[in-house]
PDB file of N, CA, C, O and CB in Angstrom:
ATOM      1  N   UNK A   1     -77.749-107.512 -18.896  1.00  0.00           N
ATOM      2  CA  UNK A   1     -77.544-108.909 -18.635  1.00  0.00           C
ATOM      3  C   UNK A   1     -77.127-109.051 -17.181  1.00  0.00           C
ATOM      4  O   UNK A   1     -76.056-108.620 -16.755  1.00  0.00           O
ATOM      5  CB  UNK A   1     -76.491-109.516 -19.594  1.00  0.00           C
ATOM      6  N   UNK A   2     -78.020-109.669 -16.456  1.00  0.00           N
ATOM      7  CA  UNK A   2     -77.578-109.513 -14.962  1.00  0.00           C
ATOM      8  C   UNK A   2     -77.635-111.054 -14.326  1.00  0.00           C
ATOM      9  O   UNK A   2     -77.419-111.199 -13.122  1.00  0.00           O
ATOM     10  CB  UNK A   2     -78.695-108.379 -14.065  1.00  0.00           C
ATOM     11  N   UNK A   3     -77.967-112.335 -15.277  1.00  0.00           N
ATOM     12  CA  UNK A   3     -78.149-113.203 -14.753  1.00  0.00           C
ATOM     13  C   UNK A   3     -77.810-114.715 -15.575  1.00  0.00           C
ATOM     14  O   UNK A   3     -77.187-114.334 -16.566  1.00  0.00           O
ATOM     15  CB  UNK A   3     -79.311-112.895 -14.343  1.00  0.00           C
ATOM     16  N   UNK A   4     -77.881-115.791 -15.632  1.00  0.00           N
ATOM     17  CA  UNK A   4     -77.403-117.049 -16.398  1.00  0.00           C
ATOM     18  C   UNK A   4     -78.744-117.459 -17.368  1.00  0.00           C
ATOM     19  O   UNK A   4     -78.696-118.306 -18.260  1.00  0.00           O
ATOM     20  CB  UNK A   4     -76.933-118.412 -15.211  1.00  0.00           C
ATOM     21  N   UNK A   5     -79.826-116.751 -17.034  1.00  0.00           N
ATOM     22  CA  UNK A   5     -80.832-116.723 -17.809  1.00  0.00           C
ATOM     23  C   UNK A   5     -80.863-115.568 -18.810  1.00  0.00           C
ATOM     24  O   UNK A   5     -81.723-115.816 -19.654  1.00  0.00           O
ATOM     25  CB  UNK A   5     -81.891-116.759 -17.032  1.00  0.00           C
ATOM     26  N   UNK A   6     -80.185-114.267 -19.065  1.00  0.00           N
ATOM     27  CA  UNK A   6     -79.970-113.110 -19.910  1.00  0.00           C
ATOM     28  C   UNK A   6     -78.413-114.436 -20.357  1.00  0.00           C
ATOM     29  O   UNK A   6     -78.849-115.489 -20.823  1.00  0.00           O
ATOM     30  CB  UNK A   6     -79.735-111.026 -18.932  1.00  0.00           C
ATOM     31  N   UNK A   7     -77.798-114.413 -20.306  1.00  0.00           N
ATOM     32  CA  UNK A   7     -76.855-115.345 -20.856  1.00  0.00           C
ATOM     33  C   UNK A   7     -77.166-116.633 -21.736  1.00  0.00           C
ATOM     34  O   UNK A   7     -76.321-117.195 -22.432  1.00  0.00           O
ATOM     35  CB  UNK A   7     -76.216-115.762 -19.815  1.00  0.00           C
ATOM     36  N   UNK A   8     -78.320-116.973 -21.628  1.00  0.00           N
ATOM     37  CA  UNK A   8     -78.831-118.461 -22.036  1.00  0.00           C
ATOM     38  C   UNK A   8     -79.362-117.528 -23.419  1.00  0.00           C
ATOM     39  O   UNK A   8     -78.921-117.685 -24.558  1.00  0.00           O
ATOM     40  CB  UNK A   8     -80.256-119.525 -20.781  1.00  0.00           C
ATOM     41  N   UNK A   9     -80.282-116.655 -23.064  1.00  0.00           N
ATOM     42  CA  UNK A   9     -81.357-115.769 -24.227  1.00  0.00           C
ATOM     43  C   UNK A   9     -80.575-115.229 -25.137  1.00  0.00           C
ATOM     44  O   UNK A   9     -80.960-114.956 -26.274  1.00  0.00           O
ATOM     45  CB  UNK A   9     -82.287-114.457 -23.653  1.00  0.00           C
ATOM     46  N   UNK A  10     -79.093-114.981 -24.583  1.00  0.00           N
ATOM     47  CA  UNK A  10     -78.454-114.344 -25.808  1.00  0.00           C
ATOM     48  C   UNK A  10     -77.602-115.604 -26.452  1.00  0.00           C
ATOM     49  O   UNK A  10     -77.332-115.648 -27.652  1.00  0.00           O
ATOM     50  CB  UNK A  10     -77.413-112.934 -25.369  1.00  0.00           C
ATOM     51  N   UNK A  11     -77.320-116.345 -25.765  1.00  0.00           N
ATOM     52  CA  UNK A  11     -76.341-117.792 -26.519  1.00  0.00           C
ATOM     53  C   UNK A  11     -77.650-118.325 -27.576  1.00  0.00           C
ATOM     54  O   UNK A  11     -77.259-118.705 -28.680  1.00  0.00           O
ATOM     55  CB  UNK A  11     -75.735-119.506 -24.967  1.00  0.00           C
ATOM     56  N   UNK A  12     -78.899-118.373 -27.376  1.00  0.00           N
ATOM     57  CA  UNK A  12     -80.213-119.216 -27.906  1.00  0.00           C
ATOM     58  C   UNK A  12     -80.186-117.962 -29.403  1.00  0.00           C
ATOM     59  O   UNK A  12     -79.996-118.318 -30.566  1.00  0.00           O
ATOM     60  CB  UNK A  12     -82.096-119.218 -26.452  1.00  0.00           C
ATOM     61  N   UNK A  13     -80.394-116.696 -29.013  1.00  0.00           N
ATOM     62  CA  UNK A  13     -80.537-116.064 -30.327  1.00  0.00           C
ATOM     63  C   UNK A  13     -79.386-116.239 -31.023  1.00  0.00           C
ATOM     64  O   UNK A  13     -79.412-116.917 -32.049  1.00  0.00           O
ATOM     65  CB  UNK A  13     -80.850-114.672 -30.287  1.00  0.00           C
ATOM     66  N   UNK A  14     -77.792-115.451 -30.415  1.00  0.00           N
ATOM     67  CA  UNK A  14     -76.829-115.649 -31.464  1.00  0.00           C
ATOM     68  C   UNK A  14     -76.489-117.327 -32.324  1.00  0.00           C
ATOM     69  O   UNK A  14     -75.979-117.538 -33.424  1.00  0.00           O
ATOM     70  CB  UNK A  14     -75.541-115.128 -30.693  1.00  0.00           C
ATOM     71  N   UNK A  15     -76.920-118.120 -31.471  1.00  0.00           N
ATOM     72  CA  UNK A  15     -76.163-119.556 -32.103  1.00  0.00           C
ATOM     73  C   UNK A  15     -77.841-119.557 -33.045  1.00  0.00           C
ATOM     74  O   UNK A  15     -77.867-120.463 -33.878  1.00  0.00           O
ATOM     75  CB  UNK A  15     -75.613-121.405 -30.549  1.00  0.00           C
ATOM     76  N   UNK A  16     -78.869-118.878 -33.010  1.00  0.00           N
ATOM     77  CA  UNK A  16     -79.594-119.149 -34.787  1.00  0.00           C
ATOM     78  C   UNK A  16     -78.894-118.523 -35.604  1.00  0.00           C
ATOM     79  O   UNK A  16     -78.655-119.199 -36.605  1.00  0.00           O
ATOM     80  CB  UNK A  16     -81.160-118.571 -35.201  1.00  0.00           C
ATOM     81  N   UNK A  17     -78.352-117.274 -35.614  1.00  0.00           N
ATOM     82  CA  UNK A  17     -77.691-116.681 -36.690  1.00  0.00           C
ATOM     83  C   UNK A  17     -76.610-117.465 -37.782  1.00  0.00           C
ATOM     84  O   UNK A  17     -76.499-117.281 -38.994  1.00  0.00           O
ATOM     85  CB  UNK A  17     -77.032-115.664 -36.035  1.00  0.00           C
ATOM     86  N   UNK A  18     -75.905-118.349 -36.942  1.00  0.00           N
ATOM     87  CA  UNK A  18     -74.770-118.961 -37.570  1.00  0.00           C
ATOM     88  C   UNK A  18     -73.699-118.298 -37.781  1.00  0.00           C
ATOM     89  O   UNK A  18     -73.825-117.081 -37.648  1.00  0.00           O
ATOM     90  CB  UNK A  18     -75.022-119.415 -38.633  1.00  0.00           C
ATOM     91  N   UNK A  19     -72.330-118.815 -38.165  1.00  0.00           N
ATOM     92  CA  UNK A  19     -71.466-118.070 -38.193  1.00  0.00           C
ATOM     93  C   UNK A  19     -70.687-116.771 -37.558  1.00  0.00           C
ATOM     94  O   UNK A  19     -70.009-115.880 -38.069  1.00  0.00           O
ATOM     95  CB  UNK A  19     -71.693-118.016 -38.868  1.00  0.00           C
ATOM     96  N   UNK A  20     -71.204-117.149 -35.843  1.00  0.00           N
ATOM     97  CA  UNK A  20     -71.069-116.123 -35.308  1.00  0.00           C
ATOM     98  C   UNK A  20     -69.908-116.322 -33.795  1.00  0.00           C
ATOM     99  O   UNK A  20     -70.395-116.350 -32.665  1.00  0.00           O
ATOM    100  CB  UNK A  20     -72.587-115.675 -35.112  1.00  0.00           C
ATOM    101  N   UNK A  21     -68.716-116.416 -33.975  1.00  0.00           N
ATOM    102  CA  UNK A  21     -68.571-116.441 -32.230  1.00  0.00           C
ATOM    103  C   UNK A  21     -68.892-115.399 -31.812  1.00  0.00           C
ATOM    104  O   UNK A  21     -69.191-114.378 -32.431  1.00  0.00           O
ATOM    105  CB  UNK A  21     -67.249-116.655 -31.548  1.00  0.00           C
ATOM    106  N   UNK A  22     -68.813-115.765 -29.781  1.00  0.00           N
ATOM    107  CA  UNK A  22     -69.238-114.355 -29.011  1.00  0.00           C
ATOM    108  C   UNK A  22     -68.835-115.057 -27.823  1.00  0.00           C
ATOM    109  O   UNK A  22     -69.103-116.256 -27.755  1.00  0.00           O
ATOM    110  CB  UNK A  22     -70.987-113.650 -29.059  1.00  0.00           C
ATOM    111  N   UNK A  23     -68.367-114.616 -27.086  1.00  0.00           N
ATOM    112  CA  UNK A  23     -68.248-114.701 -25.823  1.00  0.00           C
ATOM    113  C   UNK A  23     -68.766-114.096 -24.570  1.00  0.00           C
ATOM    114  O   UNK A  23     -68.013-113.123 -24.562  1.00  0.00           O
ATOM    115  CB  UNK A  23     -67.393-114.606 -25.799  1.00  0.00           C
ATOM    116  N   UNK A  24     -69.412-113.967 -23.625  1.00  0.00           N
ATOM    117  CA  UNK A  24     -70.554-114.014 -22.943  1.00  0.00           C
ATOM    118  C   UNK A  24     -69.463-113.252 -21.591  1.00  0.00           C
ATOM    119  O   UNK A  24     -68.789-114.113 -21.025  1.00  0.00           O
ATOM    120  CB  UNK A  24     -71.453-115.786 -22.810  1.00  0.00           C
ATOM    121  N   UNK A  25     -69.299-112.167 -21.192  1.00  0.00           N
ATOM    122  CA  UNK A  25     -69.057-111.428 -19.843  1.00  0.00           C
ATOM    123  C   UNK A  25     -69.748-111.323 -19.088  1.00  0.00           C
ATOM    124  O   UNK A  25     -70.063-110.133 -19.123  1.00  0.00           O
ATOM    125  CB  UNK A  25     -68.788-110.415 -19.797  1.00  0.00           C
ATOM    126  N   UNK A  26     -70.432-111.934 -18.102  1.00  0.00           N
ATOM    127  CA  UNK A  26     -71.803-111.988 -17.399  1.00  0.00           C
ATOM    128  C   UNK A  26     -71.262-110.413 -16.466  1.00  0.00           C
ATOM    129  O   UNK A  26     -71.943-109.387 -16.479  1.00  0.00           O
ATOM    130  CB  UNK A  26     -72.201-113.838 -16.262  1.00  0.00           C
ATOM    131  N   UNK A  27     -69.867-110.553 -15.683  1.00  0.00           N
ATOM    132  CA  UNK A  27     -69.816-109.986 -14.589  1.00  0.00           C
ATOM    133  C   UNK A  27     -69.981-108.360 -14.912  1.00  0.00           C
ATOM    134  O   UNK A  27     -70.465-107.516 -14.158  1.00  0.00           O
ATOM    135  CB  UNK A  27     -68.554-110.447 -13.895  1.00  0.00           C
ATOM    136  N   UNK A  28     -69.535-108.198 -16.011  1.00  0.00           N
ATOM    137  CA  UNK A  28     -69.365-106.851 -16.748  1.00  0.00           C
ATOM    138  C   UNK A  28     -70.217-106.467 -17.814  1.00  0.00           C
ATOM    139  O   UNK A  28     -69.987-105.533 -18.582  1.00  0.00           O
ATOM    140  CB  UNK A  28     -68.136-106.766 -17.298  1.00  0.00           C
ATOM    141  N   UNK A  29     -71.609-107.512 -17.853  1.00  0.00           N
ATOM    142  CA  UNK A  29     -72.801-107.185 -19.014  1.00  0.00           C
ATOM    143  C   UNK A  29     -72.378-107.198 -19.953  1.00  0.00           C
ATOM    144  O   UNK A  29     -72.760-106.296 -20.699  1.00  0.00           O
ATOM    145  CB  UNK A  29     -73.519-106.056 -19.093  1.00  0.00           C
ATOM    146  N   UNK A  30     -71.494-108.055 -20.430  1.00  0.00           N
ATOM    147  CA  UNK A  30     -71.156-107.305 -21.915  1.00  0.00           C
ATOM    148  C   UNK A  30     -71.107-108.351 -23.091  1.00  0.00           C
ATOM    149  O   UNK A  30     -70.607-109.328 -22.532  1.00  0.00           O
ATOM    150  CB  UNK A  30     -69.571-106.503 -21.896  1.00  0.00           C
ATOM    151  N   UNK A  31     -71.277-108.611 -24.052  1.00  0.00           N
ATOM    152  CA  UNK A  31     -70.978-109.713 -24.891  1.00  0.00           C
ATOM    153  C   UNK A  31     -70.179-109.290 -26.007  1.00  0.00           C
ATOM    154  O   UNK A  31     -70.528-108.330 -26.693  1.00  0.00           O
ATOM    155  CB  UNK A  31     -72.162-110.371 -25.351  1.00  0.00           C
ATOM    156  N   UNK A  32     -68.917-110.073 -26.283  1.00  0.00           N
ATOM    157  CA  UNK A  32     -67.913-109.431 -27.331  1.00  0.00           C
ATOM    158  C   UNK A  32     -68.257-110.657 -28.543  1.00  0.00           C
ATOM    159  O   UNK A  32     -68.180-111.874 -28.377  1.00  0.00           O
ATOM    160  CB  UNK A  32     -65.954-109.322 -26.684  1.00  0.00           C
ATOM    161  N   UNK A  33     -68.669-109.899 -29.837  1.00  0.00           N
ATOM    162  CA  UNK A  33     -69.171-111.210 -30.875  1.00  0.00           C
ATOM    163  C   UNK A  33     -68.587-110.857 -32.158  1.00  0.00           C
ATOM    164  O   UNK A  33     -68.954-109.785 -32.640  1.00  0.00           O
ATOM    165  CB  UNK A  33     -70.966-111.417 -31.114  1.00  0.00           C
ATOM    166  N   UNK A  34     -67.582-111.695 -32.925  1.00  0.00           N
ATOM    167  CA  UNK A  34     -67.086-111.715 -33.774  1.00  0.00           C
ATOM    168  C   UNK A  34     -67.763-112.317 -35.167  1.00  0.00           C
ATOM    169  O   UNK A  34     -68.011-113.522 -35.185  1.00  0.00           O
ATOM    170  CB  UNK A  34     -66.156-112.138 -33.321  1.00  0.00           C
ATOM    171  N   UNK A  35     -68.048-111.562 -36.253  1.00  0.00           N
ATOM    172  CA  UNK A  35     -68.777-112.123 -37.572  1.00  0.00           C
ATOM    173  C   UNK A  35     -68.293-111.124 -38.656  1.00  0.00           C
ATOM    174  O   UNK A  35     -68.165-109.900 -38.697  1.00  0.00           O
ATOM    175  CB  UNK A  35     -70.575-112.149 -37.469  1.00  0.00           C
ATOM    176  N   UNK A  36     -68.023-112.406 -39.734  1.00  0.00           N
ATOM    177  CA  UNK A  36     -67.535-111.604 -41.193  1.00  0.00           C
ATOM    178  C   UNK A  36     -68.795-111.410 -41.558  1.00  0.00           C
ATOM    179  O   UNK A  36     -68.792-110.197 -41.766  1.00  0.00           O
ATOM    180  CB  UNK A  36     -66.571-112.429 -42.469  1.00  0.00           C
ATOM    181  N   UNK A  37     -70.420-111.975 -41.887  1.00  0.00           N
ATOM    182  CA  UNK A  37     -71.200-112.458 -42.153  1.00  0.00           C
ATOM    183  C   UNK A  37     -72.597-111.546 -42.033  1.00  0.00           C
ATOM    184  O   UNK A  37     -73.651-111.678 -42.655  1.00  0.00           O
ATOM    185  CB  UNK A  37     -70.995-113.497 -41.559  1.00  0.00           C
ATOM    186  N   UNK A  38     -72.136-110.345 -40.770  1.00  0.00           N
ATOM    187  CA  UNK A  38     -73.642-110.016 -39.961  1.00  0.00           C
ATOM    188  C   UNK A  38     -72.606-108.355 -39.805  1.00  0.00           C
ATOM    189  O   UNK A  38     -71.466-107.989 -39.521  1.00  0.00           O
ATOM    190  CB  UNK A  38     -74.304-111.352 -37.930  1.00  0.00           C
ATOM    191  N   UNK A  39     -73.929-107.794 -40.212  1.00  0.00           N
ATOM    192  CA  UNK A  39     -73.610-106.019 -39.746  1.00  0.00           C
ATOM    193  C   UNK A  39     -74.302-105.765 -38.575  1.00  0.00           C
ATOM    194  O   UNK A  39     -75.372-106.182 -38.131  1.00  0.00           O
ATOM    195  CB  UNK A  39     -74.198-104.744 -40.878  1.00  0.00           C
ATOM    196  N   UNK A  40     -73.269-104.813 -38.072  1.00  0.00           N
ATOM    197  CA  UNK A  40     -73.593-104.487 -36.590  1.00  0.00           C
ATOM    198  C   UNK A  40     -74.851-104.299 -36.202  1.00  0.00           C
ATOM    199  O   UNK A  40     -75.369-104.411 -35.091  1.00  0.00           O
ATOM    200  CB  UNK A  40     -73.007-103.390 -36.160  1.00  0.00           C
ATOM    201  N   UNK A  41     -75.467-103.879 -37.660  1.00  0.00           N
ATOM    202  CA  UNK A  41     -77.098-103.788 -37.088  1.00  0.00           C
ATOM    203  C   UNK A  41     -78.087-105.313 -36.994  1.00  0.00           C
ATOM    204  O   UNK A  41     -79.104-105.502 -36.326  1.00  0.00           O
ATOM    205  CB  UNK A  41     -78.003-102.672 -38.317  1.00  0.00           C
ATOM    206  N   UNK A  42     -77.730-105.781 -37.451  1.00  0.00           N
ATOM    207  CA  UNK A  42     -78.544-106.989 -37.331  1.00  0.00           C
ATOM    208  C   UNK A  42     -77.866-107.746 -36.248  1.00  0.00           C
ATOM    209  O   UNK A  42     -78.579-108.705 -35.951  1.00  0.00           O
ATOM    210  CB  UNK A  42     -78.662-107.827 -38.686  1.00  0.00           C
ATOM    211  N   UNK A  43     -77.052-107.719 -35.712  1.00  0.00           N
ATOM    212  CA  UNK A  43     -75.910-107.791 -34.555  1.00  0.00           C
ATOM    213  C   UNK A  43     -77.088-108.081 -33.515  1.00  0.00           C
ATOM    214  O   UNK A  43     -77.550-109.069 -32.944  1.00  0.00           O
ATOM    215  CB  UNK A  43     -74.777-106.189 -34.218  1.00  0.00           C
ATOM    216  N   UNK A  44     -77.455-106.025 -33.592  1.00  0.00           N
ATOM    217  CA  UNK A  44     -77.845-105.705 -32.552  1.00  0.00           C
ATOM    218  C   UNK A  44     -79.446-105.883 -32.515  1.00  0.00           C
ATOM    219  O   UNK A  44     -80.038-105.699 -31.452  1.00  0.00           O
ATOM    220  CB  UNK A  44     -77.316-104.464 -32.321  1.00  0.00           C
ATOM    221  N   UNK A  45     -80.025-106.183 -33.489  1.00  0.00           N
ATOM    222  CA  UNK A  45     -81.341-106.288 -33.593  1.00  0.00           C
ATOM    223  C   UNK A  45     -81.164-107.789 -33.021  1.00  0.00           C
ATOM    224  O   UNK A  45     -81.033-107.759 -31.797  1.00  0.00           O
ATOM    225  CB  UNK A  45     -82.058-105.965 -35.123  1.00  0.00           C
ATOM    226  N   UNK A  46     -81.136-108.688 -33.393  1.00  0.00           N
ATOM    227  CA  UNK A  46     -81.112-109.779 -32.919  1.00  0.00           C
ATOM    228  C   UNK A  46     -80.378-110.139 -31.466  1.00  0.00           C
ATOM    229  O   UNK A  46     -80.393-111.348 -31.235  1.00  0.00           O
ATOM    230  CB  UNK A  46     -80.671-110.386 -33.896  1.00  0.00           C
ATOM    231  N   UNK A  47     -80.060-109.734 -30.958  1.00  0.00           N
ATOM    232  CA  UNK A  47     -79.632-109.075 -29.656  1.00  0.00           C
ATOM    233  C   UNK A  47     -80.588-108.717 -28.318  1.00  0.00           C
ATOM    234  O   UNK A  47     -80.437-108.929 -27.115  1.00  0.00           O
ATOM    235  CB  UNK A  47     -79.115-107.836 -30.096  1.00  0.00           C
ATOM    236  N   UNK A  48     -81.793-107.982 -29.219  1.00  0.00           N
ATOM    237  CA  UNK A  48     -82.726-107.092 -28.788  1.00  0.00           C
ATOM    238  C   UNK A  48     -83.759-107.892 -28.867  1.00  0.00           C
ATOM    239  O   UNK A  48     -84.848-107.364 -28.641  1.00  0.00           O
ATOM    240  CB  UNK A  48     -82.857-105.852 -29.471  1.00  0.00           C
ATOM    241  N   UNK A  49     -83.741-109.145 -29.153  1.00  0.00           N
ATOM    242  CA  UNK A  49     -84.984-110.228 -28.924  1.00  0.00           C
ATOM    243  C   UNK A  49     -84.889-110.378 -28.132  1.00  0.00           C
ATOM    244  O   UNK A  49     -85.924-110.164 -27.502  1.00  0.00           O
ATOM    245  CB  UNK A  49     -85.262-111.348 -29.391  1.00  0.00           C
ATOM    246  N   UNK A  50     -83.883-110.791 -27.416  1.00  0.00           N
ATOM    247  CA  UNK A  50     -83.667-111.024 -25.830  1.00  0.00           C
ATOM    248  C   UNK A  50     -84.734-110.283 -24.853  1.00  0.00           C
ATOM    249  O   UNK A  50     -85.245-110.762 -23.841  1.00  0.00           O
ATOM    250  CB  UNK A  50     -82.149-110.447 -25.407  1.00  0.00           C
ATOM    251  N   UNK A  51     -84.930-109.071 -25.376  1.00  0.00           N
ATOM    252  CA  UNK A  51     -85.592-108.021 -24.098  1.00  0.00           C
ATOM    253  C   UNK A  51     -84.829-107.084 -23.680  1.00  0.00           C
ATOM    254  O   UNK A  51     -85.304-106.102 -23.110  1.00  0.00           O
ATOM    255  CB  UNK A  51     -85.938-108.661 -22.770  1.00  0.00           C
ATOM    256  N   UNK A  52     -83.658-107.215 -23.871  1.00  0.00           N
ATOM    257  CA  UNK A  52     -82.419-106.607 -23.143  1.00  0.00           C
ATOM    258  C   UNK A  52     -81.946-105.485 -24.642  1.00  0.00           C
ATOM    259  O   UNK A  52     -82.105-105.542 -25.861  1.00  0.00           O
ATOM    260  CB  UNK A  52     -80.964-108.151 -22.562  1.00  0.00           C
ATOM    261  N   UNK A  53     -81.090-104.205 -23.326  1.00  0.00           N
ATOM    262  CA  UNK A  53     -81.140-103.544 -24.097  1.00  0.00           C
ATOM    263  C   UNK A  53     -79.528-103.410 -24.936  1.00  0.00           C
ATOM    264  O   UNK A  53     -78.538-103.608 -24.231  1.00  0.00           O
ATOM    265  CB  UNK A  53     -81.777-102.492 -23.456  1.00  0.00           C
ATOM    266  N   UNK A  54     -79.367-103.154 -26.073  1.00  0.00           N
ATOM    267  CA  UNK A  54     -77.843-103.689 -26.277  1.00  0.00           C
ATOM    268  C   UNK A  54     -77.491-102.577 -27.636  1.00  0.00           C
ATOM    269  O   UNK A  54     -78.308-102.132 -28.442  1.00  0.00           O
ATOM    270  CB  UNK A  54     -77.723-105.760 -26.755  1.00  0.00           C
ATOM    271  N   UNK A  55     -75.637-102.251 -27.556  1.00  0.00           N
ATOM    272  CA  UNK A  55     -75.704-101.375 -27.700  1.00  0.00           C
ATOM    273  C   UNK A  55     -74.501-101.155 -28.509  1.00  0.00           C
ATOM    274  O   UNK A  55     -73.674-100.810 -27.666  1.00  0.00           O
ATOM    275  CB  UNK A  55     -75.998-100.863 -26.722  1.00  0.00           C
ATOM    276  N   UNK A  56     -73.877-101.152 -29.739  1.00  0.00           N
ATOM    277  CA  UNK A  56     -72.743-100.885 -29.946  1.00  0.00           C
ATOM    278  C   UNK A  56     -71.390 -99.992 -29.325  1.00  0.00           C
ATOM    279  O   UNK A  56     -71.106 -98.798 -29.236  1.00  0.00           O
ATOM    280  CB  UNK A  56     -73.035-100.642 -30.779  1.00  0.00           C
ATOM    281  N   UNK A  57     -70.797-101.169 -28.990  1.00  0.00           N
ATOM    282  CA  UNK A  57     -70.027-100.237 -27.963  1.00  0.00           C
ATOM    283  C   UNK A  57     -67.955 -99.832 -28.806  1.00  0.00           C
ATOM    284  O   UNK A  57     -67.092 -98.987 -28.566  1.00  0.00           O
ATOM    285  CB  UNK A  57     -70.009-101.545 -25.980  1.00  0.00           C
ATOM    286  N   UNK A  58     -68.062-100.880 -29.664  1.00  0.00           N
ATOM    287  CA  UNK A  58     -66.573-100.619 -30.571  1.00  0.00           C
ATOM    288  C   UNK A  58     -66.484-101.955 -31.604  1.00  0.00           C
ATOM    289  O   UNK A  58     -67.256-102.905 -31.734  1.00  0.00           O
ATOM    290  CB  UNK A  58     -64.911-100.597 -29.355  1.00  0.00           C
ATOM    291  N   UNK A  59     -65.176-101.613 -32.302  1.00  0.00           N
ATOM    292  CA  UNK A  59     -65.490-102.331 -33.414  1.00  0.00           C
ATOM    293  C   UNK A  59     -63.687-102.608 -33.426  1.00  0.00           C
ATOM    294  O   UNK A  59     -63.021-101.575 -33.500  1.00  0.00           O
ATOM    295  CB  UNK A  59     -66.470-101.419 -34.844  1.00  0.00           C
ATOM    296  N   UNK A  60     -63.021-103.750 -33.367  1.00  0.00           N
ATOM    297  CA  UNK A  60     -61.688-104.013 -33.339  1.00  0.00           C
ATOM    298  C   UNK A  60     -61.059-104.228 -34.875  1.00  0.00           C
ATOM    299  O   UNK A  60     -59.862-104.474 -35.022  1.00  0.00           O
ATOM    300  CB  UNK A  60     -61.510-105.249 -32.423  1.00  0.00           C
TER     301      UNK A  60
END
């Protein structure tokens, strides 16, 4: 994610999912997304529509 357009592509996929916050780190690539609802894999598959490559990085 290097730009406000990789930011737009991932706000456009996660807000179809529903039930999902996330908050968007442009400066540091990173997106932190909170869901009772969605396993990390479909997380990340839907993630990966974007084009971009994305990656489980921890789990709080």
């Amino acid at each position: 994610m290097t730009c406000e357009g990789c930011s737009n592509a991932v706000t456009r996929v996660l807000s179809r999912l529903g039930d999902v916050e996330y908050e968007i780190d442009l400066p540091n690539k990173k997106v932190v997304i909170q869901s009772d609802n969605h396993s990390v894999d479909q997380l990340l598959e839907t993630l990966k529509k974007t084009g971009k490559e994305a990656r489980h990085l921890s789990s709080k």
